[in-house]
N, C-alpha and C positions, 0 to 999 in steps of 0.2 A: 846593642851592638852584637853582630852577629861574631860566635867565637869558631863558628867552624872554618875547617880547614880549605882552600879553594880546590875543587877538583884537578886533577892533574889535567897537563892541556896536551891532548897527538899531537904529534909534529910541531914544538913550539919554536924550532928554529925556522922553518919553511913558514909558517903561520905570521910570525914576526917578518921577514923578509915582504909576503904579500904585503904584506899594513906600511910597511916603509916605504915601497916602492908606491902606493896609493898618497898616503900623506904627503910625500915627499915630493912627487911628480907634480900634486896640485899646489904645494908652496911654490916647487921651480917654478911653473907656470905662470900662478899670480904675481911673481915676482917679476918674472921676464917681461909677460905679455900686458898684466892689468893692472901694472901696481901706477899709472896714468888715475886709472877708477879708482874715487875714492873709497874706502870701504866704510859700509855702516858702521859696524863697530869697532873698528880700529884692527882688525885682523883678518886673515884670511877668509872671502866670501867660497867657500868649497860647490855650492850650488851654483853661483857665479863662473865659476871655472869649468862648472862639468856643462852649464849652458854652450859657454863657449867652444869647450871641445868639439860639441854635439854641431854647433855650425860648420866650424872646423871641419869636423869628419862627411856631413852633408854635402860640402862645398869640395872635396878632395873627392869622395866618390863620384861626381856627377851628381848628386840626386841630392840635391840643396831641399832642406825641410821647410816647413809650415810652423807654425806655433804648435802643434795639436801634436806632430810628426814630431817635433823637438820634448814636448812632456812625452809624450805616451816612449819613446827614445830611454830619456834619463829619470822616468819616474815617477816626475812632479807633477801637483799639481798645475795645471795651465796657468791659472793668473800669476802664482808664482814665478812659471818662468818666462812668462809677458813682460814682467817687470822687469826681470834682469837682461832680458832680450831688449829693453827701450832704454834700461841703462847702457849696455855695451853700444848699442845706436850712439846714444846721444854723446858718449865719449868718442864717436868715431871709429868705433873698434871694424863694425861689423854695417851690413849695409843691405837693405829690402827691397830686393826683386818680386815684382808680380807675389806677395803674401812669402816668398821664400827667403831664408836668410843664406847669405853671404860673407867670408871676411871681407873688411873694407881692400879694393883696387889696390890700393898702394901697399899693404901689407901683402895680399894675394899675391902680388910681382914681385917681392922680396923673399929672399930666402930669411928663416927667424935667426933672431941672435945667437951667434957661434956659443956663447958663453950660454945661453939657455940651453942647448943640444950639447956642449962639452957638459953642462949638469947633469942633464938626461941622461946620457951614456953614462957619467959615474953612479947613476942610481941605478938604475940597470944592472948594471957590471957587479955593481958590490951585490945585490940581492942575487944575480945568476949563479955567483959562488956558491949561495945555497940551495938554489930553486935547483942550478943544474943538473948535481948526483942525483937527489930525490927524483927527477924528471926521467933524466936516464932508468933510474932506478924504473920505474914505472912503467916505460917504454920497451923495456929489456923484456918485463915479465909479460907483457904485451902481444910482442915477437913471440917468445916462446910458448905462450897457449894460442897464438897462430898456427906454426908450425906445426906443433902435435896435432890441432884440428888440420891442417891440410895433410898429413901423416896418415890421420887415420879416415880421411876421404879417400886419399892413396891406395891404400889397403883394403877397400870396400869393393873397385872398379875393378 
């Protein structure tokens, strides 16, 4: 057993807020959208979910992906996420155009469940508390060595 001390962690409030709003966003999700899908092991499939987003977002920007364009996207290996792509198929979630994926029609036409998007917002909201001074903070000093560099361009002309 290791007795030493854990390093101290920067930012462990802003750091904690990131992780929440990650874990949290893909439990609302699964819950909302794929709890239909049975899961392997009895609990949140997170690769399952980040598949789906990845459709999701393909499908919302115009530019519907491939299998190849959905790993090389979120990371995975391909057959991996072939599998969970033929799962969300077969559950009806989602639906293959010409090699590209799709959410299914009938969800596409729907707006998502109120109570999924009132979740989202309270995850959101409760981590902005933190994320947003640290942000600000960052953005401020941001501006300000803007400024002095446009100052001293100023001063040059």
């Amino acid at each position: 057993m290791n007795t030493t001390a854990p390093p101290p962690l920067a930012i462990p409030a802003e750091r904690a807020a990131l992780m929440r709003i990650l874990i949290d966003m893909s439990r609302a999700a699964y819950e909302g959208i794929l709890h239909e899908v049975p899961s392997e092991d009895g609990g949140v499939d997170a690769n399952l979910v980040v598949a789906l987003a990845a459709v999701i977002l393909g499908h919302a920007e115009g530019n519907a992906m491939t299998q190849t364009e959905i790993a090389d996207r979120i990371g995975a290996p391909r057959p991996s996420v072939i599998r969970r792509l033929d799962r969300l198929e077969d559950h009806g979630l989602i639906q293959r155009i010409d090699n590209k994926y799709y959410l299914e029609p009938g969800r596409a036409a729907k707006e998502p469940d109120s109570r999924m998007l009132n979740r989202f917002m309270e995850i959101l909201l409760r981590a902005f508390c933190v994320l947003g001074p640290f942000l600000a903070a960052r953005i401020n000093a941001l501006v300000s060595r803007m400024n002095a560099l446009a100052s001293r361009l100023n001063t040059t002309d």
